[in-house]
N, C-alpha and C positions, 0 to 999 in steps of 0.2 A: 564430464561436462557439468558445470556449471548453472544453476537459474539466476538470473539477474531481478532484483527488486527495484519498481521505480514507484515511489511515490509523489503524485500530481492530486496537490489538494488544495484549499482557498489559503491564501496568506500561508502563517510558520504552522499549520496545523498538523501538516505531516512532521516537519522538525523537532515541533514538541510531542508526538507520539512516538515517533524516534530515538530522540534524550530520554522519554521516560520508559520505554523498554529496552534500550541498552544498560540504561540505569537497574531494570529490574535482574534484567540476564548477566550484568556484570561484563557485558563486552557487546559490539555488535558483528554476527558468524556471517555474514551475507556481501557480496557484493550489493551495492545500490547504492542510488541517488534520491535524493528529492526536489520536486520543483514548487516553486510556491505563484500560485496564480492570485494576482490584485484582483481588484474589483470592474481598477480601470485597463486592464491589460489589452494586449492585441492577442486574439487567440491564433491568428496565423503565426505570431511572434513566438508563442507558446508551441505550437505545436512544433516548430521548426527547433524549437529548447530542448521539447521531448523524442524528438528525430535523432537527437545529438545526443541524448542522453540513451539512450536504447541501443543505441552503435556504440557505445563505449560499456554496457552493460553486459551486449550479448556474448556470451561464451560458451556457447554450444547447446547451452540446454533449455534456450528461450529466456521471455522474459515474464514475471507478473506486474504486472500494473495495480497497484492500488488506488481508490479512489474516494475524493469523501462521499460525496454528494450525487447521486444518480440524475442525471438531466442540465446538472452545470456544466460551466466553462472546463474546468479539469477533468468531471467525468466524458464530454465530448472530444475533450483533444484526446484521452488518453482512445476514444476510442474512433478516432481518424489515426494511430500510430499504424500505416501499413509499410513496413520496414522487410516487406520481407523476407519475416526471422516469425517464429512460435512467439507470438504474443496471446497472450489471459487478461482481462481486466477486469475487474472484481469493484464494484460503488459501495459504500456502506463504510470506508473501513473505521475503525475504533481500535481500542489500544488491547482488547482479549482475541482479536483478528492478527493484528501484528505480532505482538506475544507468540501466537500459536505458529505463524508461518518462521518466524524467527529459534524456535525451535528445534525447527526440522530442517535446515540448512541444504542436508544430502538431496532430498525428495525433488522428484521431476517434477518437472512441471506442472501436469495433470495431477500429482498426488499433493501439491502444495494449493494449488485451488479449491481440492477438495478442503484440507485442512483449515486453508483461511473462512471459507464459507463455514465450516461448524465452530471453529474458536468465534467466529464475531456472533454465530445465531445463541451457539451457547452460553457466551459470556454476558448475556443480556437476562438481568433476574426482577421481579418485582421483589420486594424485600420491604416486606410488613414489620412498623415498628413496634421492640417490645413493650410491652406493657409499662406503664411510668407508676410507680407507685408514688402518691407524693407525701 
């Protein structure tokens, strides 16, 4: 069995963290899709996008949901998906989140939630610049 990846984030934002971790992994291991949500969109139009997309996803082992932004448009449709099927959905995501769930391709459900939430807290550094001698 299978986990299916759907990423529902504003405009190409999931696309382009997509192209750039496939680009890093040299391939992409995963089943998924991405949807991209306008500004001006209909979220009933959307959500019935991500209904459609969740039914072509599921393969026995659920699905994760990734999302950008916690309280928008994409983060609320992904979390009206009641399909009937192991859904997770996870707001926040960033490209050391993707990375990391892309990764681990085999892991269930529950072990790729886990992972997404520590690659996206971990991959977040304050990073003091060094000293300029001039």
């Amino acid at each position: 069995m299978t986990t299916g990846l759907l990423l529902i984030t504003h405009d190409n934002v999931g696309q382009a963290l997509l192209e750039t971790a496939s680009s890093i992994l040299g391939m992409c291991p995963m089943v998924l899709e991405t949807i991209s949500v306008s500004h001006n969109c209909c979220p009933d139009d959307v959500i019935e996008k991500a209904r459609a997309a969740a039914r072509r996803l599921h393969q026995g082992g659920g699905i994760l949901v990734l999302t950008d932004l916690y309280g928008s448009t994409p983060s609320n449709v992904a979390n009206r998906l009641d399909c009937n099927r192991p859904i997770k959905v996870i707001a926040g995501l960033n490209l050391p989140m993707l990375v990391r769930v892309l990764n681990y391709p085999t892991l269930t459900l529950d072990e790729l939630v886990y992972k997404a939430v520590s690659g996206g807290q971990e991959g977040i550094f304050f990073c003091e610049p060094d000293s300029c001698d001039d």
